[in-house]
C-alpha positions as CSV (number, residue, x, y, z in Angstrom):
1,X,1.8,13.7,-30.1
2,X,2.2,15.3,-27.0
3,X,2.7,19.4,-26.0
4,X,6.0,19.7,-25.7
5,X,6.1,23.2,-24.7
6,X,7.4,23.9,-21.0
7,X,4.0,24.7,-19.0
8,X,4.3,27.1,-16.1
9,X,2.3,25.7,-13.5
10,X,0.5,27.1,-10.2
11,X,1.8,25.2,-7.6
12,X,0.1,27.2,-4.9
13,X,-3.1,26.6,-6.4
14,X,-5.3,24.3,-4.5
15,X,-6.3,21.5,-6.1
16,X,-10.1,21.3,-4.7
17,X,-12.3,24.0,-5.4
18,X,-15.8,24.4,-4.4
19,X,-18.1,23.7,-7.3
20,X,-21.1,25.7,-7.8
21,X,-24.4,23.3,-8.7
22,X,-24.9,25.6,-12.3
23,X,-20.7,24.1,-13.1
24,X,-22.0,20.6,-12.1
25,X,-25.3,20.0,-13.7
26,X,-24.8,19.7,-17.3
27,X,-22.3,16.7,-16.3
28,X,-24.7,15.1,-13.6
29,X,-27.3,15.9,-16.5
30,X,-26.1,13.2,-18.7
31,X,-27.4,10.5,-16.3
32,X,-30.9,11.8,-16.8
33,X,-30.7,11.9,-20.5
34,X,-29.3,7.8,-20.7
35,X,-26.4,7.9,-20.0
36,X,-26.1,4.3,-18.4
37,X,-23.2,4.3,-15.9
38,X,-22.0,1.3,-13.5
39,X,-25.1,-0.6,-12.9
40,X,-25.5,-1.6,-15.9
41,X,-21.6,-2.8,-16.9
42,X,-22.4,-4.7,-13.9
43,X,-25.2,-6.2,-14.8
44,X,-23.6,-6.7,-17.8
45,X,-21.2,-9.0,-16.8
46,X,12.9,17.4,0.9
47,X,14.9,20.1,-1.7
48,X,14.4,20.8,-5.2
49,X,17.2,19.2,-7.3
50,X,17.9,20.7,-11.0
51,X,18.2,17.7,-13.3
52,X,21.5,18.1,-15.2
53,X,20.9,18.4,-19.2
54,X,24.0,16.9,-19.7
55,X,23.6,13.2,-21.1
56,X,25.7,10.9,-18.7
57,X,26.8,7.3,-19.5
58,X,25.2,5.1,-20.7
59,X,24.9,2.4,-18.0
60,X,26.1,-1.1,-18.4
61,X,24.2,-4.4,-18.0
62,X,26.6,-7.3,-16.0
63,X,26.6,-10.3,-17.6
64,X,25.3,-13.3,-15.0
65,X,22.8,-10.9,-13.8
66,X,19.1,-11.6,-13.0
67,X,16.3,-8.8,-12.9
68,X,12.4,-8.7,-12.3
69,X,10.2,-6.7,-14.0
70,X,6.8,-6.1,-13.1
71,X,3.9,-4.9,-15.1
72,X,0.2,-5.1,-16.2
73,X,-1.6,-7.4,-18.2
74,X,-1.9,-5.5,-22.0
75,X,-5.3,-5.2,-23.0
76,X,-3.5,-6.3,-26.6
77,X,-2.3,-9.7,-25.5
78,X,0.0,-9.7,-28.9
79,X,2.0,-6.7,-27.3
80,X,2.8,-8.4,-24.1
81,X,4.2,-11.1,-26.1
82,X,6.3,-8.5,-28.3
83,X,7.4,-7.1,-24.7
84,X,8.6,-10.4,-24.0
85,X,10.3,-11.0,-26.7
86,X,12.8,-7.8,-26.3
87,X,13.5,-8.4,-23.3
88,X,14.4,-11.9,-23.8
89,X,16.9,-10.5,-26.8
90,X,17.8,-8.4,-24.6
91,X,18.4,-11.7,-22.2
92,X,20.3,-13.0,-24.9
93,X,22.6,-10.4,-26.0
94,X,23.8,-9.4,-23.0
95,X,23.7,-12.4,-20.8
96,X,20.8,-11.7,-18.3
97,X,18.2,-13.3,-17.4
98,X,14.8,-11.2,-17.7
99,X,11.9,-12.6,-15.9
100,X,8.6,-10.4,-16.6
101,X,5.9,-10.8,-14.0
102,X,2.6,-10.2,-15.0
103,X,-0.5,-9.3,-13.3
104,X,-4.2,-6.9,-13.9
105,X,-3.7,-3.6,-13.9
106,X,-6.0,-3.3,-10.6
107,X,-3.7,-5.3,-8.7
108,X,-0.5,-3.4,-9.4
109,X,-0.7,-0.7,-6.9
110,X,-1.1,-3.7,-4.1
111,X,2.0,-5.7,-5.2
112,X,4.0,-2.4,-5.6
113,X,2.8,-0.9,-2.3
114,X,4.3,-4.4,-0.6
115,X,7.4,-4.1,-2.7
116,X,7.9,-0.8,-1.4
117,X,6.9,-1.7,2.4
118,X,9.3,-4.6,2.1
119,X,11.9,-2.9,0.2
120,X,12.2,-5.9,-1.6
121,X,10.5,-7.2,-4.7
122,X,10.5,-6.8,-8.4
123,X,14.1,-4.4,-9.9
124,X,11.6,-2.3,-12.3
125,X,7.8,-1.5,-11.4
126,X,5.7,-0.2,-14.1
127,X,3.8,2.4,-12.2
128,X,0.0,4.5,-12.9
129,X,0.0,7.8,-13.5
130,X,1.5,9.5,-10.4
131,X,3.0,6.6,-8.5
132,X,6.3,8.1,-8.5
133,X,5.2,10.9,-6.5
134,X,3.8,7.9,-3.7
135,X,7.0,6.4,-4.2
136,X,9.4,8.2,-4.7
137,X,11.7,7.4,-1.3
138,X,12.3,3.9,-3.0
139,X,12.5,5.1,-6.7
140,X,15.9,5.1,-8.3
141,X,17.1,8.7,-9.4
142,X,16.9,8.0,-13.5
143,X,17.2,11.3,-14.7
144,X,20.7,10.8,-16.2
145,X,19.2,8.1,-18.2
146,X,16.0,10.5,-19.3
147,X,18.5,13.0,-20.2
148,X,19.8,10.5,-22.6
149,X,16.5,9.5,-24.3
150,X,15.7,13.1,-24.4
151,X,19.1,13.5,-26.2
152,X,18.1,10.8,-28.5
153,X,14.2,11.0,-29.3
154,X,13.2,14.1,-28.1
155,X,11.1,16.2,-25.8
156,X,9.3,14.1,-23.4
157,X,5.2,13.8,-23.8
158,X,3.9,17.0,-20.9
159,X,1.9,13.9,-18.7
160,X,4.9,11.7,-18.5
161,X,7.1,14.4,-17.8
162,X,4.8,15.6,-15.2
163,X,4.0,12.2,-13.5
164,X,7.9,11.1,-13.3
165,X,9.3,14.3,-12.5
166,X,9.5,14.5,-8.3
167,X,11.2,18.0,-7.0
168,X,12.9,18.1,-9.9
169,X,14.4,14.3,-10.4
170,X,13.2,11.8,-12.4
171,X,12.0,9.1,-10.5
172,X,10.5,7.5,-13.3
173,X,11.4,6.7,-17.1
174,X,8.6,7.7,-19.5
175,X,7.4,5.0,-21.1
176,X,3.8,5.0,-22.7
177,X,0.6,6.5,-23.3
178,X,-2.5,4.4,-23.5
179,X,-4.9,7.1,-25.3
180,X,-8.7,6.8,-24.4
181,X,-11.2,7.9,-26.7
182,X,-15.2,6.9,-27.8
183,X,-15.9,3.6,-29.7
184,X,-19.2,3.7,-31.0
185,X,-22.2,2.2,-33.2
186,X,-22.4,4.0,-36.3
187,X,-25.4,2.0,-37.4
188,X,-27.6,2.7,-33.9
189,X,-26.7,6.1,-34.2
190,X,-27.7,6.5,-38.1
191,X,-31.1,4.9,-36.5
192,X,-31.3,7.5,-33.9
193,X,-31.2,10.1,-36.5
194,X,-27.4,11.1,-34.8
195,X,-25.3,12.7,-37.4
196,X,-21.5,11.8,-36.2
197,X,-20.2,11.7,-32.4
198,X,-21.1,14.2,-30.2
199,X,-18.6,17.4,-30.4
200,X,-20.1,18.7,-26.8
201,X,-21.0,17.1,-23.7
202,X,-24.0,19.0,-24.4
203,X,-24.5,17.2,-28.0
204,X,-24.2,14.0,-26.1
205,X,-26.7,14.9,-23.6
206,X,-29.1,15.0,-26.8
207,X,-27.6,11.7,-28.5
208,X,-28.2,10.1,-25.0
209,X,-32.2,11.1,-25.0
210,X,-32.0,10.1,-29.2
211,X,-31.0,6.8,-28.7
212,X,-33.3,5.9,-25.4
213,X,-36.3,7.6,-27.5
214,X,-35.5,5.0,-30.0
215,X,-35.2,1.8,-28.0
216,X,-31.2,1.1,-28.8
217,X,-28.9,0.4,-26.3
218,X,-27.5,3.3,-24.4
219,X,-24.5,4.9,-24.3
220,X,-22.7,3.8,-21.0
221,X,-19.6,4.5,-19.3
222,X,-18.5,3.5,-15.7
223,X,-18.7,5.4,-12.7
224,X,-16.8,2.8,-10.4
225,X,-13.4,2.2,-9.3
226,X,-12.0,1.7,-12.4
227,X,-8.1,2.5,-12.4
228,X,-8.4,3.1,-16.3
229,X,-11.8,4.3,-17.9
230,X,-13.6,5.7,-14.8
231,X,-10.7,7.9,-14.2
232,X,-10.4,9.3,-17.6
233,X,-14.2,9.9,-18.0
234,X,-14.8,11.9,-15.0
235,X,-11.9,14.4,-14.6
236,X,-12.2,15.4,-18.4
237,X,-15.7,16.1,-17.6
238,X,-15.0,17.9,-14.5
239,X,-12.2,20.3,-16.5
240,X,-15.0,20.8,-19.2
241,X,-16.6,22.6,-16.9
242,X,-14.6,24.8,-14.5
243,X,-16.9,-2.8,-14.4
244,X,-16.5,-3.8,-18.1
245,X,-17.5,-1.5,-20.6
246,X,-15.6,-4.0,-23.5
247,X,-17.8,-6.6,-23.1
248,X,-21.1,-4.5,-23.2
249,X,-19.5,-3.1,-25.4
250,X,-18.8,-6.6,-27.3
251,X,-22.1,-7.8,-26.1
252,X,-24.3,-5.5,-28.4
253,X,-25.6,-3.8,-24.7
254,X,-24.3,-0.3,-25.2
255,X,-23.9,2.0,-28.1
256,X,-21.1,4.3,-27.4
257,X,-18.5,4.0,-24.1
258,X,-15.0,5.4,-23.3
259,X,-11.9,2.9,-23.5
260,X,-8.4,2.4,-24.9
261,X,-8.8,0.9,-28.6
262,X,-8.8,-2.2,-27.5
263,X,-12.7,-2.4,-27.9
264,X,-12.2,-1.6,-32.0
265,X,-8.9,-3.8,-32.3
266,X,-10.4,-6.8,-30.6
267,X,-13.6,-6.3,-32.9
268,X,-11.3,-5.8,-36.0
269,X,-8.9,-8.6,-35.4
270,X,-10.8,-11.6,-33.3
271,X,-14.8,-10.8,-33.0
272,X,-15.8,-9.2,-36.6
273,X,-19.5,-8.5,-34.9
274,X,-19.3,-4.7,-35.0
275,X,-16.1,-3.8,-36.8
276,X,-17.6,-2.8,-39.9
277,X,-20.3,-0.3,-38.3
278,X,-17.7,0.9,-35.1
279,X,-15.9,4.3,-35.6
280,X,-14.1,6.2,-32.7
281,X,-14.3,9.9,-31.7
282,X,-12.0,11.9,-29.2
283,X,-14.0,13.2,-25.9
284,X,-16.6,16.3,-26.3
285,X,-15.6,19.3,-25.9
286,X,-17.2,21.7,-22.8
287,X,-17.6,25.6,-22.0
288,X,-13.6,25.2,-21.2
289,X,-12.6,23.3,-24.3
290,X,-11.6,20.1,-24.6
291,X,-9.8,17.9,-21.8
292,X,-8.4,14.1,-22.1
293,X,-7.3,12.1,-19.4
294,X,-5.3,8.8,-20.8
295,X,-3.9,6.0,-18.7
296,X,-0.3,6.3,-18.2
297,X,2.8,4.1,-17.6
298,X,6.0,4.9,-16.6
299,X,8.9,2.4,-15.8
300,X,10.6,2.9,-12.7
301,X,14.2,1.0,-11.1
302,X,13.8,0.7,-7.4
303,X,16.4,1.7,-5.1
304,X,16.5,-2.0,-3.4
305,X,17.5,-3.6,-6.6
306,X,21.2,-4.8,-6.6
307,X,21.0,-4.6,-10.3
308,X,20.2,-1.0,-11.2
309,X,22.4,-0.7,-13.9
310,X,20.7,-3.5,-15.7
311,X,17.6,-2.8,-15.1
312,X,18.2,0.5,-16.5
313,X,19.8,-0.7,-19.6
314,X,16.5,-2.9,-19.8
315,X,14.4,0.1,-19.8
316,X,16.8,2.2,-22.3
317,X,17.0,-0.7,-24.6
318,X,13.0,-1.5,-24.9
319,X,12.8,2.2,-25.6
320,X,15.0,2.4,-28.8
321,X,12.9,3.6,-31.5
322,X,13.0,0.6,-33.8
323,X,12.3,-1.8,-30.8
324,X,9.3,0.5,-29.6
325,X,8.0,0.6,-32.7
326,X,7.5,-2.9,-33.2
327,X,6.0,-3.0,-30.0
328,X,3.2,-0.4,-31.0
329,X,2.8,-1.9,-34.0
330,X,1.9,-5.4,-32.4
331,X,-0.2,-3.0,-30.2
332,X,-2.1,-1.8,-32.9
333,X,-2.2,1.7,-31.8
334,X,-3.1,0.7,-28.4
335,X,0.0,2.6,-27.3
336,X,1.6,6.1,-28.2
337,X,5.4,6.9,-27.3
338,X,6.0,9.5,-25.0
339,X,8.6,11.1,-26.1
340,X,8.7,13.6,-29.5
341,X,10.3,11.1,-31.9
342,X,7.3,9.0,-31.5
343,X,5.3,11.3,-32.4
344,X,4.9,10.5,-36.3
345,X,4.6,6.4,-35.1
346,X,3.8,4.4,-38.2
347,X,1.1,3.0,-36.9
348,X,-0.9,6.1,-37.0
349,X,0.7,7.4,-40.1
350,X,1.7,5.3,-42.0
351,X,0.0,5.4,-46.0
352,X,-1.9,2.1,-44.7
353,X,-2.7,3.1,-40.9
354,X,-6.5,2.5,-39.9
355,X,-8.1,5.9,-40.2
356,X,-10.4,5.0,-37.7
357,X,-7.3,4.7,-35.2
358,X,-6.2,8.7,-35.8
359,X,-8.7,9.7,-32.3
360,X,-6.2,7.7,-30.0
361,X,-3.5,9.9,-31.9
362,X,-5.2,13.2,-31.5
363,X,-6.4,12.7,-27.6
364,X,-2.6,12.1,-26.3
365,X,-2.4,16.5,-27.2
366,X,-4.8,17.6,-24.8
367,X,-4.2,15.4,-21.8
368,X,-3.8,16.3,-18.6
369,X,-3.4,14.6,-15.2
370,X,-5.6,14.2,-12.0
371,X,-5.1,17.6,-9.9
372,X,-4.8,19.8,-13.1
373,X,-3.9,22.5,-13.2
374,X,-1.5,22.3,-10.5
375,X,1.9,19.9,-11.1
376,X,1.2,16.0,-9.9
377,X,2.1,15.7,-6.3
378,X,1.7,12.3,-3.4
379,X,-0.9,14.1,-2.2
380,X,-2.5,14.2,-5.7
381,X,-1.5,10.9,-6.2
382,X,-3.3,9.8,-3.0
383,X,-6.5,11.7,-3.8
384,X,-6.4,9.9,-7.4
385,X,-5.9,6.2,-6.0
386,X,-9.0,7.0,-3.8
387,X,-11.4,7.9,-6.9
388,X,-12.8,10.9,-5.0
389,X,-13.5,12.5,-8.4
390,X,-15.0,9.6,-9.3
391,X,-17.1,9.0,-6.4
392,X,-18.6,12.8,-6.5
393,X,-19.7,11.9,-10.1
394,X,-21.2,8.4,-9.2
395,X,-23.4,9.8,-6.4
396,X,-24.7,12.3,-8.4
397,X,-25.5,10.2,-11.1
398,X,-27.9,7.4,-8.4
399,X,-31.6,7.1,-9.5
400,X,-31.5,8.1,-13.3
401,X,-29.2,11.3,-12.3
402,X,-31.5,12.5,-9.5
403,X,-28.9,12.1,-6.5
404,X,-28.1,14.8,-4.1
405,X,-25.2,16.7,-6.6
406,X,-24.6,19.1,-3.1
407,X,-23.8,16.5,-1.0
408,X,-21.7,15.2,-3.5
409,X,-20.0,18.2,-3.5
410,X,-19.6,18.5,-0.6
411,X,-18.2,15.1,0.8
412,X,-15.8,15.7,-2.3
413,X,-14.5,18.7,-0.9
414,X,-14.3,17.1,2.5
415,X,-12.0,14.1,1.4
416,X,-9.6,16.3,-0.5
417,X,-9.4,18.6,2.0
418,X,-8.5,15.7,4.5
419,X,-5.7,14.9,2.5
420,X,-4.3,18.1,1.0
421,X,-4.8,20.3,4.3
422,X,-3.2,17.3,6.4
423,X,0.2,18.6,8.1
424,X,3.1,16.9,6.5
């Protein structure tokens, strides 16, 4: 599901690089041919440490103890349920009480910056992307208990590796992969004369002028601070070359938009408005290939806990394979495992899987992080959590794709250099 290969990386390789306006147009060039962006969704409603490969032991849960666990709100509200549910069994079995603490995915960074201010707060944070790179002073060194997943499923998925791994310790345990790809209208684009999804970003740049030549709604992806679909449509389209999309979506407003499958499952399983003419795609491909970007989720035992052995067990118990797959299957393919054994999940393989669901399968393969190709870093991390890729993108896309793409650019540049030339 994931590469598994070891990746050298270029660690001395800066991260921003100035972009030439002939690299940036045919992105900024999508804006011009209809491609609706954020105004209308709003409208719309110290020292490297080697990691031993030695498996250590397993780690005990006491009984009596008490644990928090914080984590997003699951676009599948089924799964959250099914998360619930194991870690009340696991509650049960071992006599701890498990108390989950939900909240939106856009409010997670705030509560787990305060946790980590306060060094108090919830034993297990599921933490974005590179969090454990911001966070690392107060995340709990897991790699023994990594080790022993890897021992027992497998190579871990190249992004989750990446974003846990911190000078060499895990400060993280993997945990999932939420894989974006393209839901979109196969009946407006059989109208438009649109044979299939776009293959390029240059395909879609046509498909985009198709379908506002025939009147039907346009294809539209954000361009705002969006922790989830903003971030994973902009740096794919920036490695191509060198507000609520779902209810649009939902709405009959758009005809194509980035997500997680939520947008299909919810019209399969509660709408039934577009289920029957909505297929999915995985991202175009550019000059460079093609890129993916997926939202991430890694589960990490802070270092203020009194009950890290617990919490750990938590984690390694949700992650057994029979318990984690129930809990994609419940998700519907919303989620992919990150490690190898997953890899051949049910729900994507299974005689019965959806076949519509097989792009969230194949996008997990090419995905890469914010900062790519260099190794996620805090100071990658921090240049993420501040959309500046995002940002470039948006301005450039004001009045119908007509903004100033230079000054773009160039504030880019700027903000990254603020952050990665900063003394530390």
């Amino acid at each position: 599901m994931s590469e598994r290969s070891e990746q050298s990386h270029e660690p001395e390789r800066r991260v921003w690089v100035s972009l030439t306006r002939r690299k940036f147009i045919g992105a900024a060039g999508l804006a011009a041919a209809g491609l609706a962006t954020g105004s209308l969704l709003e409208a719309c409603g110290g020292e490297t440490a080697t990691p031993s490969t030695t498996p250590g032991s397993v780690p005990s849960p006491r009984q009596g103890a008490s644990i928090r666990l914080l984590q997003w709100v699951h676009f599948v509200p089924a799964a959250d349920n099914e998360f619930i549910r194991q870690c009340n069994e696991f509650g049960d079995k071992f006599g701890v009480k498990v108390a989950v603490e939900r909240i939106t995915a856009d409010q997670l960074q705030t509560k787990t910056a305060a946790a980590v201010e306060a060094s108090n707060g919830p034993d297990i944070i599921q933490m974005q992307y590179g969090w454990p790179h911001l966070y690392s002073a107060q995340c709990e060194d897991v790699t023994k208990e990594v080790n022993l997943l890897r021992q027992r499923l497998g190579a871990v998925a190249q992004v989750n590796d990446a974003f846990t791994k911190v000078d060499g310790v895990y400060r993280a345990i993997p945990y999932t992969v939420v894989p974006n790809a393209w839901s979109y209208r196969t009946d407006y684009f059989e109208k438009a004369g649109i044979s299939g999804f776009p293959k390029t970003w240059d395909d879609l740049t046509q498909a985009c002028a198709k379908l506002k030549a025939a009147g039907l709604p346009p294809i539209a992806q954000t361009d705002g601070h969006a922790y989830g679909d903003s971030l994973t449509m902009w740096n794919p389209v920036l490695w191509s070359f060198d507000p609520d999309n779902n209810q649009a979506y939902h709405a009959d407003r758009i005809s194509a938009t980035l997500n997680g499958a939520s947008i299909y499952i919810r019209e399969k399983g509660e709408f039934h408005h577009f289920d029957k003419v909505t297929d999915n795609a995985i991202v175009p491909a550019g000059p460079k290939g093609t890129f993916t970007m997926n939202l991430i989720f890694n589960h990490a035992v802070m270092k203020y806990s009194p009950e890290k052995d617990t919490a750990k067990a938590l984690i390694l118990y949700l992650m057994e394979k029979d318990n984690y797959f129930k809990y994609t299957k419940v998700a519907g393919g919303y989620n992919a495992g990150p490690f190898a054994a997953f890899d051949n999940d049910p729900v994507f393989t299974a005689p019965d899987a959806d076949p519509k669901m097989k792009p969230y399968q194949q996008v997990v393969k090419p995905g890469k992080w914010p900062g790519w190709p260099a190794p996620p870093s805090k100071k990658s991390s921090q240049a993420q959590t501040q959309y500046i890729v995002a940002d470039m993108f948006a301005k450039s896309l004001q009045a119908g794709g007509t903004g100033d793409m230079e000054a773009a650019i160039k504030e880019a540049e700027a903000r990254l250099k603020a952050i990665f030339e900063r003394p530390t």
